[in-house]
C-alpha positions in Angstrom: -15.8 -21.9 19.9 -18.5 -19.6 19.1 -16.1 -17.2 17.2 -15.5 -19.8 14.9 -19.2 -19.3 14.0 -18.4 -15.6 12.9 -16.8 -15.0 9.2 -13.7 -13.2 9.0 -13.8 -9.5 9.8 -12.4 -6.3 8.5 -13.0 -3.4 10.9 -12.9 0.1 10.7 -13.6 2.5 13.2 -17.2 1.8 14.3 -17.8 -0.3 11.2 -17.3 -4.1 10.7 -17.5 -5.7 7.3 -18.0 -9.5 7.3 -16.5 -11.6 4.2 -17.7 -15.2 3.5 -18.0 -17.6 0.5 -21.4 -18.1 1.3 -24.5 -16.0 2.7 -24.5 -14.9 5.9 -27.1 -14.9 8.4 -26.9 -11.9 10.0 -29.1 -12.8 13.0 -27.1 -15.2 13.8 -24.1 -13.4 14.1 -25.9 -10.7 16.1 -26.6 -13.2 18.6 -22.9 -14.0 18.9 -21.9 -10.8 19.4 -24.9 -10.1 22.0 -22.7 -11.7 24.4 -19.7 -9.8 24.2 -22.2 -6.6 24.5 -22.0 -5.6 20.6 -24.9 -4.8 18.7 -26.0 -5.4 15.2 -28.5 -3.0 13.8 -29.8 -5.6 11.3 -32.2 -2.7 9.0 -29.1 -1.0 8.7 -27.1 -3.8 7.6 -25.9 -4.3 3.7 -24.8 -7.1 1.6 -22.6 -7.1 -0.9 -21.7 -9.7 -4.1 -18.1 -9.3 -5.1 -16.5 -10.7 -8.3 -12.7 -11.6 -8.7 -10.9 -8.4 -9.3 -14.1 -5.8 -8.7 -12.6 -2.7 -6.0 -15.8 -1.1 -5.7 -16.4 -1.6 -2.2 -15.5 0.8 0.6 -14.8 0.5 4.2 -13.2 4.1 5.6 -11.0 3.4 2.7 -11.1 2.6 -1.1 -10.7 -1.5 -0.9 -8.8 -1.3 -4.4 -5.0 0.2 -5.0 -5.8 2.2 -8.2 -8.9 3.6 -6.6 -7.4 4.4 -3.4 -4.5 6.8 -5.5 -6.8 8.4 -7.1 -8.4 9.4 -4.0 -5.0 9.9 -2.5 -3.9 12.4 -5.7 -7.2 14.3 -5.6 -6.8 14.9 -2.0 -3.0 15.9 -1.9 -3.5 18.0 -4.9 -6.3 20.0 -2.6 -3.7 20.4 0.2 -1.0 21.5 -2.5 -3.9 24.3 -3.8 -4.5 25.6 -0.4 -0.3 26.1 0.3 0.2 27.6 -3.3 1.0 31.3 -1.9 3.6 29.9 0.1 5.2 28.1 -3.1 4.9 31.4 -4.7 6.6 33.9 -2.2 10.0 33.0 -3.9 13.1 34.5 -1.4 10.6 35.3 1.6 10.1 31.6 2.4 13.7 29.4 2.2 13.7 26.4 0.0 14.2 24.1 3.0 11.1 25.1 4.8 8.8 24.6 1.5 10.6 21.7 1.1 9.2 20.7 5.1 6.1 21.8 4.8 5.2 19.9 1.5 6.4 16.4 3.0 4.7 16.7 6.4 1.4 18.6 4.7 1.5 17.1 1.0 3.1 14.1 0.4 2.0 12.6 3.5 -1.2 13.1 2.4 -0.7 11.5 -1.0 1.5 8.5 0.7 -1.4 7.9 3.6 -1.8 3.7 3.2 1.1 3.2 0.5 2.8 0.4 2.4 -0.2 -2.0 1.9 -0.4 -1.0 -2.5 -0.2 -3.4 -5.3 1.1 -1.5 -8.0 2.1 -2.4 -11.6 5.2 -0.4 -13.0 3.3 1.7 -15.0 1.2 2.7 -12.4 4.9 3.3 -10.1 5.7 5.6 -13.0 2.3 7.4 -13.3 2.6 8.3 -9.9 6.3 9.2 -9.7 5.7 11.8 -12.8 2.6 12.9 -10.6 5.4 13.3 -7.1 7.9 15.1 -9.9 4.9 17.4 -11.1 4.2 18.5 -7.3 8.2 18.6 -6.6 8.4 21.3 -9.6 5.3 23.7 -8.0 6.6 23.4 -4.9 9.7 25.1 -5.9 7.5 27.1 -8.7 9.5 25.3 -11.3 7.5 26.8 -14.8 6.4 24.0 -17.4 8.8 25.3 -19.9 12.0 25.2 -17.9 13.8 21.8 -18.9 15.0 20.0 -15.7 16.3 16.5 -15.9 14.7 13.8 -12.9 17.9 13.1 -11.1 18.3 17.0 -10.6 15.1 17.5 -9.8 15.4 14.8 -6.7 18.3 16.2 -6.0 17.2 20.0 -5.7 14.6 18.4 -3.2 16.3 15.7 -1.5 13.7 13.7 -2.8 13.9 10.3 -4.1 11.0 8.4 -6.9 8.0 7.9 -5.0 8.5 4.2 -6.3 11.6 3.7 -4.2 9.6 5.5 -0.9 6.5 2.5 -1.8 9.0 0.1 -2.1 10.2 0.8 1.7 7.2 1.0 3.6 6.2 -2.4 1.7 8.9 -4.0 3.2 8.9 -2.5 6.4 5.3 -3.6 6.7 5.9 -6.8 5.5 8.4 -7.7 7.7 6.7 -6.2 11.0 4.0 -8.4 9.6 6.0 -11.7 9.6 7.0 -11.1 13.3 3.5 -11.0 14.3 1.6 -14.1 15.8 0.5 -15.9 12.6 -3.3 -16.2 14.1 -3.5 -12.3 12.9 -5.5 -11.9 10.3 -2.6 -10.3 8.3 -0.7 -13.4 8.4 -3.6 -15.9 8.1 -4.2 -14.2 4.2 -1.1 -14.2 3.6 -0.9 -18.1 4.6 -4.0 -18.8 2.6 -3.0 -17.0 -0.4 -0.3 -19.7 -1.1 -3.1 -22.5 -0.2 -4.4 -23.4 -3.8 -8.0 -24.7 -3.9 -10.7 -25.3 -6.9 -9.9 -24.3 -10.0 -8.0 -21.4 -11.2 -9.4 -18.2 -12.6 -8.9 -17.4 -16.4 -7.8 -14.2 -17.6 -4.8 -12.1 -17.0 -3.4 -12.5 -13.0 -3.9 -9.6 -10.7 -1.0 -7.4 -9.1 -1.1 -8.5 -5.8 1.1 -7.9 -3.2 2.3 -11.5 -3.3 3.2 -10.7 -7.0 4.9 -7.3 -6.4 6.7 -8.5 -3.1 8.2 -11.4 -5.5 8.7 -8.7 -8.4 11.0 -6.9 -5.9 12.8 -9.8 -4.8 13.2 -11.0 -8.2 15.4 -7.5 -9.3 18.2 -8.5 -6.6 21.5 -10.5 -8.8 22.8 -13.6 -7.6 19.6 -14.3 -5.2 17.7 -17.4 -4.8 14.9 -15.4 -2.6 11.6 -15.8 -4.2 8.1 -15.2 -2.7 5.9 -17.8 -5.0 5.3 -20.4 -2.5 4.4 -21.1 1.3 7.8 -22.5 1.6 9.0 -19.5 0.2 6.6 -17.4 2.7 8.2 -19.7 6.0 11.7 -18.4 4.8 11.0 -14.7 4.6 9.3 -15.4 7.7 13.1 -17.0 9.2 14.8 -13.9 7.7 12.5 -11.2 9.4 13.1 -12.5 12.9 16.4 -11.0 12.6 15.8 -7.3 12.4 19.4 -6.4 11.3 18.9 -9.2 8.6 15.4 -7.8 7.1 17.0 -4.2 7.1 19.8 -5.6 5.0 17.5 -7.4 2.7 15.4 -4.5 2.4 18.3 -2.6 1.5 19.5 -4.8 -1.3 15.9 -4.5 -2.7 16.2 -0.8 -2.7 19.6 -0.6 -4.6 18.1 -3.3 -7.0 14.8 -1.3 -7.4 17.0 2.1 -8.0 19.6 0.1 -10.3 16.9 -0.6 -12.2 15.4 2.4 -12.7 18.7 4.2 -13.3 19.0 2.2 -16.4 15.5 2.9 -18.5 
């Protein structure tokens, strides 16, 4: 099939990025597309060498987690800025409504994308001390006033930013595994357990792979592991059954918050 002839694609609004092992001939996939009436503006065209573990390539979005918080921070502290007299009008404005207005103008902001993040603990617990310092402005909460994390969370009716992550991983994870597995989605995730060549040296990167398995690997008296395509197939079993995979994603929240409750 002539789409076979075409590398895989990541898409973006009107932009398509093309990723291959090998150089691509850009003609020729121009030609390709011709006939499904796309066009390929070949001077305006770029290429691209990636090495294992570089981020610095952009497509609408920062292709690397750490980059693509700091974007997220910068941005959210902006929309925190421009909302700071309302933080500051004490009585006039009720606690519940700043509350409202920093989750559905703030936080969502700074949580755009989180679902798809590979994140190491320290960089959970940079960014929860980053949600707490927001929490405490929102509520004009002064630097010197001592106020303990679980009453903070409380106050707010919030919860660690961590624990929010950890959610919408799962969630999107398992809405993942009841797609068709010719998505692309599904297809990485396939091929990431598909071990070819030799391996890299150096320290491993946080993947999601790694941080899906991390999360599994919290819950006690569980034989649920993510470190294999086998592995993979039976996640894929479990999130079939919708009332199942909320279950299980429940189990990894209580782990995740057990866990945290005790450092």
């Amino acid at each position: 099939m002539e789409c076979e002839l075409l590398p895989r694609e990541i898409a973006y609004a009107d932009d398509v990025d093309f990723v291959a092992f090998q150089d691509i001939d850009i003609e020729e996939v121009g030609k390709v597309l011709e006939k499904y009436n796309l066009q390929v503006k070949v001077a305006k065209t770029e290429f691209t060498n990636l090495s294992r573990g570089e981020t610095n390539w952009q497509i609408g979005t920062l292709i690397g987690d750490q980059e693509d918080i700091e974007r997220r921070k910068q941005i959210s502290s902006a929309a925190l800025v421009k909302l700071k007299n309302v933080w500051l009008k004490g009585d006039k404005i009720t606690k519940n409504t700043k509350l409202k207005l920093y989750k559905a103008l703030v936080k969502s902001v700074l949580t755009y994308n989180l679902g798809t993040w590979a994140l190491t603990q320290s960089q959970e617990e940079r960014l929860n001390a980053f949600h707490r310092k927001q929490l405490k402005k929102v509520l004009n909460i002064k630097y010197h006033v001592k106020i303990t994390n679980s009453s903070l969370y409380n106050k707010c009716n919030e919860r660690p930013l961590s624990i929010f992550i950890l959610e919408s991983r799962w969630r999107l994870f398992g809405h993942i595994m009841r797609r068709d597995k010719q998505i692309p989605a599904n297809q990485a995730m396939s091929g990431y357990f598909v071990t070819e060549g030799s391996k890299f040296k150096g320290r491993p990167l946080t993947t999601l792979p790694v941080v899906l398995n991390r999360d599994l690997s919290r819950i006690i008296n569980s034989n649920l592991q993510l470190k294999s395509s086998h592995d993979l197939e039976h996640l894929r079993s479990i999130a079939q059954q919708r009332d199942e995979w909320t279950k299980l994603t429940a189990r990894i929240r209580e782990a995740a918050e057990a866990s945290q409750s005790e450092h």
